[in-house]
Structure formats: structure tokens, C-alpha cells
C-alpha positions, 0 to 999 in steps of 0.5 A: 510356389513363390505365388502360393503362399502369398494366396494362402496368407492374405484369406488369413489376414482377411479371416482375422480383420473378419473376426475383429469386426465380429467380436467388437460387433458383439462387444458393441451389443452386449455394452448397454447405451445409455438413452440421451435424455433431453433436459427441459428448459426448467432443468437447464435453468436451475444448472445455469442458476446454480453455475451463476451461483457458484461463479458470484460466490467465487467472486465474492470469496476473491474480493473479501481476500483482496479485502483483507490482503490490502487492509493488512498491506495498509497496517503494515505499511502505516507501521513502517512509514515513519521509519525512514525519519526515524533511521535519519534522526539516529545520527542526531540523537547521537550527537545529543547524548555525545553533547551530554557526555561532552557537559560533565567535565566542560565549565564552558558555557559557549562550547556548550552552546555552539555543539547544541547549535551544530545539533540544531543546524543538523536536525534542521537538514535532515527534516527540510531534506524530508520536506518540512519547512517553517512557516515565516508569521512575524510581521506577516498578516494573520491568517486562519489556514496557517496561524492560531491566535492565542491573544490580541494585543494593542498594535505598537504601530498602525502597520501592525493592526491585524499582523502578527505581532509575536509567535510564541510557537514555530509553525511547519509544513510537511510537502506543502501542507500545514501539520502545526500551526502558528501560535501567534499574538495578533496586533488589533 
């Protein structure tokens, strides 16, 4: 009996996996395929064209936003670039409206002067600690990449003929490079 139904399951199993292949035969039969048609070779390259096409405007999208991303990280950082001497410079503008206070009820001209010094001194650090540096003209021969000449002036001494004679205005360098120039009188 043990045997029997063994038999008798497996035509079962036999007819089911019999009838799952004829319904998807039908199945198959009745789904219409659809013909693969073969591009010609105009055809293919208008697709390559157009797929070039796409890819340049893409590129060129990103580049004008990488454009125009850096132009706006330059404006804002022009903006901002003088602020770190501006925040450094505070503590003096400080100590000059302190010095203002200080000359109302002074009548002493030496305290005066000496709080004006110490304001100077101050001022003086903090701009060289940010790299300016005066230019050194007096006694020193004249040269156009750092002196402009106001005058000439006959030279007190044959030493002085084509040497800076006076400077009537300081000139500064920022990182080694001259943002004023010296007005100086030159010895001829």
C-alpha cells in the first residue's frame, strides 16, 4: 500500500508540470513578438549625433554654473578680504577716541603728544605684522619703480646730485610689493 501511493502521486505531479508547459506554450503563442528591426546606419548616426548633442549641452550647462559659482566666490571674497585689517585696526580707532576723551580736560601738551605716539607705535605693529613696510628715500638714489619726484632742486653737495634730497610723503610696501610711492625732491 506503502508503494501504491507513491505511484499514484508522482503521474500527478507529472500531469501538473505537463500542463504548466502547455498553458505557458499558449501564453507564449497568443503574446505577439515584436519584429527586431535593424537601424541602418543613418539612423544610428542621428542617435549618436543627438547622444553627442545631449552630452556638449550638459557640459556646457556645467561649465556656465561653474562660471558663475567662482565669479560669486570672487565678489564675496573681495568683499571680505580687507576684514581681517579692518577687525585689527578696531583697537586703535579705539585708543584714538579714548585720546579725544583724554584732551578735553588735559591743559598738558606732552601727554598729548605721548598718547598720539603710543597710538602711532600701535598702528605701526599691527600694519608691518600684515606686511607693509616704509620705504627708506632720504639720501638714497632716486628710482622711478619706487620714488615719484615732485621737484628738482639744486643739490646742497655733489653727493646728493641724482639722490633724494627730501620726502614729502612716506612710501609703502605691501609683501614686497610698492602700493604708494615716494613723493620725493630730487637733488640735480
Amino acid at each position: 500500500m506503502f508503494n501504491k501511493k507513491k505511484k499514484e502521486e508522482e503521474p500527478i505531479i507529472e500531469n501538473n508540470q505537463a500542463e504548466q508547459e502547455i498553458e505557458n506554450a499558449q501564453n507564449e503563442e497568443n503574446v505577439p513578438t515584436e519584429p527586431t528591426v535593424e537601424l541602418s546606419a543613418e539612423e544610428k548616426l542621428q542617435q549618436e549625433n543627438a547622444a553627442l548633442n545631449d552630452k556638449y549641452l550638459r557640459l556646457f550647462a556645467e561649465f556656465d554654473n561653474y562660471k558663475r559659482r567662482t565669479q560669486k566666490e570672487r565678489i564675496e571674497l573681495l568683499q571680505t578680504a580687507g576684514k581681517d585689517v579692518v577687525v585689527s585696526l578696531l583697537p586703535v580707532l579705539d585708543d584714538f577716541e579714548r585720546a579725544l576723551k583724554a584732551t578735553e580736560n588735559t591743559t598738558e601738551v606732552s601727554a598729548i603728544r605721548d598718547g598720539i605716539m603710543l597710538v602711532q607705535n600701535k598702528l605701526k605693529s599691527i600694519l608691518s605684522q600684515k606686511g607693509l613696510k616704509e620705504l627708506e628715500s632720504i639720501n638714497t638714489v632716486f628710482d622711478t619703480d619706487i620714488h615719484e619726484a615732485i621737484t628738482n632742486i639744486p643739490a646742497p653737495s655733489d653727493d646728493l646730485k641724482g639722490k633724494v634730497v627730501d620726502e614729502l610723503e612716506k612710501g609703502y610696501t605691501l609683501n614686497d610689493k610698492v602700493i604708494r610711492f615716494a613723493k620725493v625732491v630730487v637733488g640735480s
